[in-house]
N, C-alpha and C positions, 0 to 999 in steps of 0.2 A: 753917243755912239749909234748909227745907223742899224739897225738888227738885220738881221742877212736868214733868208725862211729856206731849209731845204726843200728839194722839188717834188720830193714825195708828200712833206707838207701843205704846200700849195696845192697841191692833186687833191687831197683829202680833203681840204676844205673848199674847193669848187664840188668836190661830188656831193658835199655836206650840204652846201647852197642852191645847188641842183635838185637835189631831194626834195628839200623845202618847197621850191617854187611848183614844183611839180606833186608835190602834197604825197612824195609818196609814203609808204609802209614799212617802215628795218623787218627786218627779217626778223628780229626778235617779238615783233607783236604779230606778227601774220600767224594764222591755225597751222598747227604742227600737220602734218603729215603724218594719217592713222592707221596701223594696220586691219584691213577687212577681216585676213584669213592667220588663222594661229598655226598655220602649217601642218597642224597634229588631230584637227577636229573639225564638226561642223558648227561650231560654237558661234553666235553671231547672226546664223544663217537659218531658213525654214525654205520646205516645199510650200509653191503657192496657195493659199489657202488652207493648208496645216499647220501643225503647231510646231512640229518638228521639220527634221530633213530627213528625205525618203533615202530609204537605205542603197538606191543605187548611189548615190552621190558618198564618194569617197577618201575621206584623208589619207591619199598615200605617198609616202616621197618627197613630202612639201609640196604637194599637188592637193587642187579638188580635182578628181576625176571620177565622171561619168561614165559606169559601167553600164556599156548595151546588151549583156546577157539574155535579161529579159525583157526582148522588146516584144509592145502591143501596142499595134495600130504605127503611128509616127510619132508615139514616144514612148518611154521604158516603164518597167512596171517596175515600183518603188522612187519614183523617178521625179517628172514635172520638172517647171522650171524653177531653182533654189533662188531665193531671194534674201535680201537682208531682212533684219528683223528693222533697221534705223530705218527711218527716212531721210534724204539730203534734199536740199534746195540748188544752191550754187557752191560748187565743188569742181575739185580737178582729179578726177580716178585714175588711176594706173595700175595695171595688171597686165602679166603674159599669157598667152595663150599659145597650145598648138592643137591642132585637129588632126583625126585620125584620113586616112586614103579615105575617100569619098562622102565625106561628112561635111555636117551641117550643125551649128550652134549659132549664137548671139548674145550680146552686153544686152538687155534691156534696162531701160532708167525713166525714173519718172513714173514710176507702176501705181496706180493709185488701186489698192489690196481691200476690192468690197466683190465678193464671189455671187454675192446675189444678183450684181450689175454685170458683172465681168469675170467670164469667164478663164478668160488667158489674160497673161501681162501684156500682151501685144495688143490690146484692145486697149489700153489707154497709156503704154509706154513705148517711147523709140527705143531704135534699134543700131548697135554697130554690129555689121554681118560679121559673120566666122564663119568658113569658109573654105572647102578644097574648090577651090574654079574652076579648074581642068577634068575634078573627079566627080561632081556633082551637078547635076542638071542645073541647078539655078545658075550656077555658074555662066550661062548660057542667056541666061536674060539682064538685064540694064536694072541698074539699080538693086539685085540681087547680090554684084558679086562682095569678097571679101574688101569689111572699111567699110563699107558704101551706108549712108542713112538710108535703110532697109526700105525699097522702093518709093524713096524718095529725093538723094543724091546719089550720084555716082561719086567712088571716090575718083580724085585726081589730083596726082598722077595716083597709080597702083604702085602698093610698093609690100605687099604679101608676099612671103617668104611658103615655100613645099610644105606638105602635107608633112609630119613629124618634126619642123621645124618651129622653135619659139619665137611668137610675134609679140612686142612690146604696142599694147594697145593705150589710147591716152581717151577721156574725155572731158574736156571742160565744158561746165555752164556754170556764166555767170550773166545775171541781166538780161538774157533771153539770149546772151550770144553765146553760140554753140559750137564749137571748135570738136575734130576728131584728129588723131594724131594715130600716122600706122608708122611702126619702126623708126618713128624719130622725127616723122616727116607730116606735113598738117597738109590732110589728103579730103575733109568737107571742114567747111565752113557755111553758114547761114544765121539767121535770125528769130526764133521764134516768136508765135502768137500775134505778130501782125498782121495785114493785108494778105503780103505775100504769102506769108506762111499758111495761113487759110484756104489760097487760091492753090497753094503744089499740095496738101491734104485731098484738098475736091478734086486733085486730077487723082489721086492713088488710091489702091484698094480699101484704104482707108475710110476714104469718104461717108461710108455708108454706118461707121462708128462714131457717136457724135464723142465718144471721151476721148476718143485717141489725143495725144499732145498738145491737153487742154489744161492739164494738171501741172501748177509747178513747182510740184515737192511732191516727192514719192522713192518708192523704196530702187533697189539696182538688182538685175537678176543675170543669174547665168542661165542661158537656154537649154533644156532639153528637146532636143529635137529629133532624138533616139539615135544618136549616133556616138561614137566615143571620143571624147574632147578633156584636153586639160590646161587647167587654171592655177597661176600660183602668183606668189607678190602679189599680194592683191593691194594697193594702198589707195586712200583717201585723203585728201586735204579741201576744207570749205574754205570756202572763196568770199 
């Protein structure tokens, strides 16, 4: 007797052979998806070159948020930029964010954490802007504003939601390919540590830090940039 396949069956077994060809991954062996933030603590996390996290930085509400109470200079006292304690290499982050009316933050990643070398994370980690655009002066220069690889892509298109509003930020590297994701939408893309990548370093302010986005594995920060900003869902998955 002839056997007769239903066509759901048939489907499953092209996707099954599909996969194969294409060598891909089941979902079942791919790295789980980590939480960063325990919603309740700063567990996980330090000020840059401290041991702990500086007491502006905040668990509240299921939020980290950055109290500017006490701000000194262009950032807060108890404050700095919080960083993870891990390092990651190739990874996909996802975390929301909203910024306060005319504030300034940033994702830095890739921080490579020796304070005798480097002073700040941004001397040898990129950057995904956060961002009021309309409220803050950077907002006004290219490659500053919200998304954008922090004077060195612009995003595009923009796709930044108002000040009190939450923005679903993404960042993938894997292999040197760098993908940035605003609200759902992949707004830079490029390639690190080759040619090119060298040549847009030597045009940016950058230039003059030989560690800048040299490193590839290092820790992920939230910016203090003395403004009040909050963070929550923070997750991880390595790549």
């Amino acid at each position: 007797m002839q056997k007769r396949y239903s066509f759901p069956l048939v489907l499953g077994l092209l996707a099954l052979i599909t996969g194969f060809i294409n060598h891909e991954t089941p979902d079942s062996q791919k790295e789980k998806w980590v939480s960063l933030f325990d919603g309740k603590s700063t567990k996980g996390w330090h000020s840059y070159g401290k041991s702990t996290a500086g007491s502006a930085w905040k668990a509240q509400d299921g939020t980290l948020h950055l109290d500017p109470s006490n701000k000194k200079g262009w950032q807060i006292e108890g404050g700095g930029d919080l960083v993870t304690n891990e390092e990651f290499e190739n990874f996909h982050l996802q975390l929301e964010w909203k910024i306060a009316p005319n504030g300034n933050s940033g994702i830095i990643f890739l921080i490579h954490e020796d304070t005798a070398k480097y002073s700040h994370t941004w001397m040898t980690g990129l950057e995904m802007q956060v961002l009021d655009n309309d409220g803050h002066a950077d907002g006004k220069i290219k490659k500053h504003r919200a998304g954008d690889l922090y004077d060195l892509i612009s995003a595009n298109p923009e796709t930044v939601k108002a000040p009190g509003e939450w923005n679903m930020a993404e960042i993938i590297l894997h292999d040197g390919h760098l993908t940035y994701k605003l609200n759902g939408v992949s707004v830079v893309q490029t390639t690190l540590w080759n040619d090119a990548w060298k040549q847009l370093v030597a045009g940016s302010k950058f230039k003059s830090m030989p560690g800048y986005g040299t490193y590839r594995k290092g820790r992920i920060a939230l910016q203090d940039h003395g403004d009040a900003v909050w963070y929550r869902n923070i997750r991880i998955r390595k790549l």
